[in-house]
N, C-alpha and C positions, 0 to 999 in steps of 0.2 A: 318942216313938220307942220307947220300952219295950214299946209293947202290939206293935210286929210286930219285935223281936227273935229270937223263934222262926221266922219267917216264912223257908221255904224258897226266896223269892225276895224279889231286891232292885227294891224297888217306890221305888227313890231319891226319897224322900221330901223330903230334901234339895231337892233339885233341881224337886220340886212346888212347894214354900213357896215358895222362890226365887221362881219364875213366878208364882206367884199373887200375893204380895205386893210385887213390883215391877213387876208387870203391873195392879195397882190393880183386880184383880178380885174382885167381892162375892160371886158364884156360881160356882161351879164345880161340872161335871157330870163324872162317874168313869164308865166305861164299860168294865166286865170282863168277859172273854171267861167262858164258864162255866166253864173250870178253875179260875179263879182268881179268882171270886165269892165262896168260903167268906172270903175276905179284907177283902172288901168293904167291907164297915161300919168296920169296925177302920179301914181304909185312910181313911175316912172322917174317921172321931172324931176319928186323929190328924194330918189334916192341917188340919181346923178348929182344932182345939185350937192347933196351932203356926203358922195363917196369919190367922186370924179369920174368914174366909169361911166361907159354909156350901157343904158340900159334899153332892152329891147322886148317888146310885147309881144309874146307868142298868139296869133289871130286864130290860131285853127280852135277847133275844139276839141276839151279837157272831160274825157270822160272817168276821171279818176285817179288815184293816187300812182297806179302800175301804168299810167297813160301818160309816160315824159317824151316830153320834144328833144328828145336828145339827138335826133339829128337836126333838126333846123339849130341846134343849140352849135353844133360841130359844123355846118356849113355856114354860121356868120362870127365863127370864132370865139364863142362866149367859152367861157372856163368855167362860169356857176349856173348852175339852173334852178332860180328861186320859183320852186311850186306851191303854188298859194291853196288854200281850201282844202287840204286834206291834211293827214296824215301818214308818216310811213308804212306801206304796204308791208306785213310780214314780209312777201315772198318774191319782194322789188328784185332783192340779188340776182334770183335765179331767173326771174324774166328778163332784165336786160340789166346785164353787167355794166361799169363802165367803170374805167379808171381817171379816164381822161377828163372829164366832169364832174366835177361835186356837185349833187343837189342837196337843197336844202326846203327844208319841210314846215311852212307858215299856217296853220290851221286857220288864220284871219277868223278867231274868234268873237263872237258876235257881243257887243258895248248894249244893244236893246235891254230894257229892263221890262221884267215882267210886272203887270199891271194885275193889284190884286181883284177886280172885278174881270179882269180874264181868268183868274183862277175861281173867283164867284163863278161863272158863269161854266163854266167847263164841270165842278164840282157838282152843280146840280143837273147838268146833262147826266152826268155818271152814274149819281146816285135816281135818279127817273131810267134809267135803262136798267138800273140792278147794276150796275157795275161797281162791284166796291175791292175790287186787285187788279184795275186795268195798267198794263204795260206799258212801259215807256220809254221811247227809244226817241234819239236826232240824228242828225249830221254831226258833225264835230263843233261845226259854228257854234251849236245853239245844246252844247253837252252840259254847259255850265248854271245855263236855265232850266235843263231838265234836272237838277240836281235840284234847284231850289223848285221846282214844279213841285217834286215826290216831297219836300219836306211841308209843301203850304196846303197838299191835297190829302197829309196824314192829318194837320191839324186840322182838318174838315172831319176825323172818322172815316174817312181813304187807307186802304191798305195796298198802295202803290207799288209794282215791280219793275227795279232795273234788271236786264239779263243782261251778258257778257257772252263773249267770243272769244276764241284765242288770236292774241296779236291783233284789238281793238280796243279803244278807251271802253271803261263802263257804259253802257247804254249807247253807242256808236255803230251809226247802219253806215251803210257804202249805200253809194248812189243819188 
């Protein structure tokens, strides 16, 4: 676990091992969106090291939660497909079934902590444009910062809005 200590998101590594080694899988395919490729390998070494599976780095590109390599996952034999950076598509089932595959869904939550002079700063953008109900939406990484966004731009005199979707966290965009 030492090599992604640094690592600006939490890639619950824990909770890989877990599934991999009580799911008695030998292969396991990783499948990182491009932000969060440069981690890749690392994500890799150390969850071989701590499950004995080899694990394998899906290279292509990850354009979203309903975009699984489930066949490169099926032609180098992997049994799980840990999908990093998103979360569960509602309507994953119906796009591509599988039984033969388990994946499993890593949001790699983002560790950054918000700085309250980036909330200075953004607060009086808002209120100089007249903005005082401006929206606010993330990825998934970074849901947990916009949660404490809307509470530190209320106590500016902000009257801050999260929307919702069906079958997406609070304040959660795709893309």
């Amino acid at each position: 676990m030492e090599e992604l200590q640094d690592a600006p998101y939490d890639f619950e590594i824990e909770r890989v091992v877990k599934e991999v080694v009580e799911g008695g899988h030998r292969k396991v395919l990783l499948q990182v969106p491009n932000g969060l490729k440069v981690w890749g390998v690392r994500l890799a070494r150390v969850i071989e090291s701590q499950s004995g599976a080899e694990a394998y780095l899906y290279g292509d590109k990850c354009f979203g939660a309903c975009d699984l390599g489930l066949e490169h996952a099926r032609r180098i034999g992997a049994t799980l497909l840990v999908h990093y950076g998103h979360t569960e598509y509602s309507l994953r089932e119906q796009i591509r079934p599988t039984d033969d595959i388990r994946v499993v869904y890593i949001p790699a939550k983002s560790r950054i902590k918000l700085e309250d002079n980036v909330v200075e700063e953004l607060a009086r953008f808002l209120a100089d444009q007249g903005l005082q109900r401006p929206a606010l939406a993330a990825v998934i990484q970074h849901i947990d910062l916009l949660r404490e966004l809307k509470v530190k731009l209320e106590s500016k005199g902000l009257k801050p809005v999260i929307g919702s979707a069906p079958g997406l966290v609070e304040g959660q965009v795709l893309g």
